[in-house]
C-alpha positions as CSV (number, residue, x, y, z in Angstrom):
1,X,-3.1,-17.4,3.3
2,X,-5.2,-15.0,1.3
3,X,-3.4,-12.1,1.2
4,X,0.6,-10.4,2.5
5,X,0.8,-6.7,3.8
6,X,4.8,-6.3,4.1
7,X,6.4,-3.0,4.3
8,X,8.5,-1.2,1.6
9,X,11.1,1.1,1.8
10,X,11.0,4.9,1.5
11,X,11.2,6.1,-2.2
12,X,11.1,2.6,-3.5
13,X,9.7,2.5,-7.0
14,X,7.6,-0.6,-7.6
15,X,3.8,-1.4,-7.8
16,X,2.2,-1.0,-4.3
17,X,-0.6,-4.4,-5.2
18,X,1.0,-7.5,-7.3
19,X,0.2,-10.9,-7.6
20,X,-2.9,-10.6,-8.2
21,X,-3.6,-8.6,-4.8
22,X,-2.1,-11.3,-2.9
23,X,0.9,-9.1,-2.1
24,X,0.4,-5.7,-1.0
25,X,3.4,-3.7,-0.3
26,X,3.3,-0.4,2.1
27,X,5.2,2.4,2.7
28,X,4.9,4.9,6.0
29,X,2.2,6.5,7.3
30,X,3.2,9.7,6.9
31,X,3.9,9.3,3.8
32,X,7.3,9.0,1.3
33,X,9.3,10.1,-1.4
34,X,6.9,8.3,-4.1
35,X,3.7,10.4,-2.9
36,X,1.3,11.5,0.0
37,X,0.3,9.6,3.0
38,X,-2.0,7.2,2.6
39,X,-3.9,4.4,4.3
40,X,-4.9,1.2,3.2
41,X,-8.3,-0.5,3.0
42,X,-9.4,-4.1,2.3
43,X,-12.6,-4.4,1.8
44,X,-13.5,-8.3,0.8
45,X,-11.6,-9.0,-1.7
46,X,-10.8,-5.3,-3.2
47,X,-7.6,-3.8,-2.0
48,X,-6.8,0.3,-2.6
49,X,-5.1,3.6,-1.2
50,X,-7.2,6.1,0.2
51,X,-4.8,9.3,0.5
52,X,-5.4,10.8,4.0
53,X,-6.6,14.2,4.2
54,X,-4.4,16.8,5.6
C-alpha cells in the first residue's frame, strides 16, 4: 500500500499528512472546528488541501 486516507474526528488537533504522506487523516466535507472545508487532492505522489470556495 502506498498511501491511507482514514477519517478524523471533528476538532481533533493533529497533523492532517504524517508518515511521510503515507497517512493522510480527514475531517468532513463541510468542514470542522479546526478550519474551513476543504478537499483533498493526490496528485502522484504530492498530497495537499485545497479549501473549497464558498
Amino acid at each position: 500500500m502506498k498511501r491511507l486516507v482514514i477519517a478524523r474526528p471533528a476538532g481533533e488537533k493533529i497533523d492532517a499528512v504524517m508518515c511521510d504522506g503515507k497517512l493522510v487523516r480527514v475531517g468532513a466535507a463541510a468542514g470542522d472546528a479546526s478550519g474551513p472545508a476543504e478537499i483533498l487532492e493526490i496528485s502522484g505522489g504530492a498530497v495537499k488541501f485545497v479549501p473549497i470556495a464558498k
